[in-house]
Every structure is written in structure tokens, then in C-alpha cells.
N, C-alpha and C positions, 0 to 999 in steps of 0.2 A: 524585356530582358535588361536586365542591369549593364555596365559598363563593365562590369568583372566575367559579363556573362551569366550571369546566375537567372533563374528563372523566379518571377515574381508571385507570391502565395498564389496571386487570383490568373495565374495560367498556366489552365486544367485542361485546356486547346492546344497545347502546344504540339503536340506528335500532328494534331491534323496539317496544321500548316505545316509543318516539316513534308510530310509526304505531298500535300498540296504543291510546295515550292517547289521539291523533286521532279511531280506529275509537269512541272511548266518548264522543263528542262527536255532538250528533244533528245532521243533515245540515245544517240552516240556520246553527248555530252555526261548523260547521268549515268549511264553505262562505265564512263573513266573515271566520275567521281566515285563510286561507289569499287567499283576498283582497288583504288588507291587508297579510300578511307576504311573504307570496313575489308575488304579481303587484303588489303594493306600491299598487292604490288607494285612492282618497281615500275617506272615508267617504260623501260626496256621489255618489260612483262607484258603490262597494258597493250603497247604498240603490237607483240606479235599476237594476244591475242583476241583485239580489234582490228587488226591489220591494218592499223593506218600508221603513221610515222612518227615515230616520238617525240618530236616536236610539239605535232597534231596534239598527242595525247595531254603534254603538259599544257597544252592550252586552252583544251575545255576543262580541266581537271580545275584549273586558276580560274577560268571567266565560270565555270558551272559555281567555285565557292565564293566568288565575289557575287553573283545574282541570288543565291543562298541569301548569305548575309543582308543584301539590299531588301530581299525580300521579306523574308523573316525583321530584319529592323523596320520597316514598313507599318508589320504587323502588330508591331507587338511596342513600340514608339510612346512613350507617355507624355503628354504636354509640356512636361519638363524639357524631354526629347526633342520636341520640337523649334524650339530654340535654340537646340545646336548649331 
């Protein structure tokens, strides 16, 4: 993945690892992310319908998209990358 974010011709992989980094996210956490990104609720929404405390919520929803990113840049990192 580019620094713009853009995805490079040569990955054709890319959805696996998506759901891959997902699957390594434990159920409560990916539960909030997937919440808030794709059914797009509020975090007042999230909290009552996980029943945990809204706080809770915004804190896997933040540490679930930063282990995303770490993991996914992991994967997909090009030598260039590495010398960041």
C-alpha cells in the first residue's frame, strides 16, 4: 500500500489479509470496529448495543484500527518501506 493509501497493481491478496487482520482481532473488539465503520454507529449506539460502556467502545474501535493498520502495513511494506 502506498503512503496515499492506494493499493499496488501486484496486490491481488489484498481482501485476504483484510479479513485475515479482522480474524486476529478478538470478537468484542471487531464487533465495535465493524460497527462504527461499515453500519456507521455512533458510539452511544455501539455501547448499548454491546452493552459495554462507551468509553469501552471507543477504545477498541481506536486500538482494533491501529492493529489493522500495523498489520496490514506489515504485510503489504516494500523495501522502500522498510526504511521508514
Amino acid at each position: 500500500m502506498t503512503a496515499e493509501g492506494q493499493l499496488h497493481e501486484a496486490q491481488t491478496e489484498f481482501d485476504d489479509h483484510v479479513v485475515r487482520a479482522l480474524e486476529s482481532l478478538g470478537d468484542v473488539p471487531r464487533s465495535c470496529l465493524l460497527l462504527r465503520t461499515v453500519a456507521e454507529l455512533s458510539y452511544v449506539e455501539i455501547s448499548a448495543c454491546m452493552q459495554i460502556p462507551e468509553g469501552t467502545a471507543m477504545s477498541h474501535v481506536s486500538r482494533s484500527k491501529a492493529r489493522l493498520r500495523r498489520l496490514l502495513h506489515e504485510d503489504f511494506a516494500t523495501p522502500a518501506d522498510q526504511d521508514l
